[in-house]
C-alpha positions in Angstrom: 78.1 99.9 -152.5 78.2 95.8 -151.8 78.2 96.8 -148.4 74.8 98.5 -148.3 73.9 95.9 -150.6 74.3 93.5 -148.3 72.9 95.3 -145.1 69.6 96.4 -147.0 69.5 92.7 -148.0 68.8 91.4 -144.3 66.1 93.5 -144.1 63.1 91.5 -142.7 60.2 91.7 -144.8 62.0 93.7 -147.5 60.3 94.5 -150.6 63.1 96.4 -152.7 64.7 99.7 -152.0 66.4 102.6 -153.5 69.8 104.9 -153.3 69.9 108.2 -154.4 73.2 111.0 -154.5 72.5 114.3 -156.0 69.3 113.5 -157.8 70.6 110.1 -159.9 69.4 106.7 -159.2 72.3 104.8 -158.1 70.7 101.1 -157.2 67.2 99.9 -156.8 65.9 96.8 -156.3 63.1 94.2 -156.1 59.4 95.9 -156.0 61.0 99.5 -156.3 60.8 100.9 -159.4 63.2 102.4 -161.2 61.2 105.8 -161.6 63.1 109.0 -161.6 60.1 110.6 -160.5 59.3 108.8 -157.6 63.1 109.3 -156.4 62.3 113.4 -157.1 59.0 112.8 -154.2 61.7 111.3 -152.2 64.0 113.8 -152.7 61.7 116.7 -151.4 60.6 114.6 -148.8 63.9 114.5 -147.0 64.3 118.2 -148.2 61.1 119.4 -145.7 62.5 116.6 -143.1 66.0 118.6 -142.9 64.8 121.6 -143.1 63.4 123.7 -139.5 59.5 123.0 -141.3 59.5 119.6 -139.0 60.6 120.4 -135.5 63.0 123.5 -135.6 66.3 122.2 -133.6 65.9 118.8 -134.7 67.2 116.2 -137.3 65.2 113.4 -138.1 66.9 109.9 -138.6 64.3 108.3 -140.7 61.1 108.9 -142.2 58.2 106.0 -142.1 55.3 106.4 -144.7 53.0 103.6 -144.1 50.0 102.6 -146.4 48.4 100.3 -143.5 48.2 96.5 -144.7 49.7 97.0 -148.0 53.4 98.3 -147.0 55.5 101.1 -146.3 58.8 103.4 -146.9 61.8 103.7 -144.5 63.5 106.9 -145.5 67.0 107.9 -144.5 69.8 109.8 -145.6 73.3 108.8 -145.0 76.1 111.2 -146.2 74.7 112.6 -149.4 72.8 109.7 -150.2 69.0 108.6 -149.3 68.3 105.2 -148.6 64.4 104.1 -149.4 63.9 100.8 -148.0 60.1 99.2 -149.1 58.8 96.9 -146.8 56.0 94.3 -147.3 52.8 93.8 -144.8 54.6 91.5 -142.7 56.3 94.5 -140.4 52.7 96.1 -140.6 50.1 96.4 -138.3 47.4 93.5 -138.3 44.0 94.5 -140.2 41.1 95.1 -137.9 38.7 91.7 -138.1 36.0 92.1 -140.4 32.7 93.0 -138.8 29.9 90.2 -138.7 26.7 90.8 -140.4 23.9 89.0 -139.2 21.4 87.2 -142.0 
């Protein structure tokens, strides 16, 4: 597990993440909570991404869940365990610029 530790840790612009195996928190980190709940949402996401719901024929390698300017969720299972990498506003997309309003 230092492995992945240490791989996960040169994320850029990494926030936390989380490792799951057969339903059980293994390791989290940084700005992911520890929250059972939230790794049972994970869970069923990866359930509908390997399933033939997506794109029958196909496997996905990762799954992105972006909540534009704030940050987002790298999803990805290796083996039998699901690797949920959050990452900050830095790997985002820039906000529009605010509109002008005339006085």
């Amino acid at each position: 597990m230092t492995e992945i530790t240490n791989m996960l840790a040169g994320v850029t612009d990494l926030l936390g993440y989380m490792v799951i195996q057969d339903g059980e928190i293994l390791q989290v980190s940084g700005d992911m909570p520890d929250d059972a709940s939230l790794a049972k949402h994970f869970e069923k996401i990866v359930n509908v991404g390997t399933s033939e719901q997506i794109v029958p024929g196909e496997e996905f390698r990762s799954i992105n869940i972006t909540y534009l300017y704030d940050f987002s969720y790298t999803i990805a299972v290796a083996g039998n365990r699901i690797f949920v990498v959050k990452k900050g506003p830095g790997s985002l997309p820039a906000p529009p610029p605010a509109a002008k309003t005339s006085a």
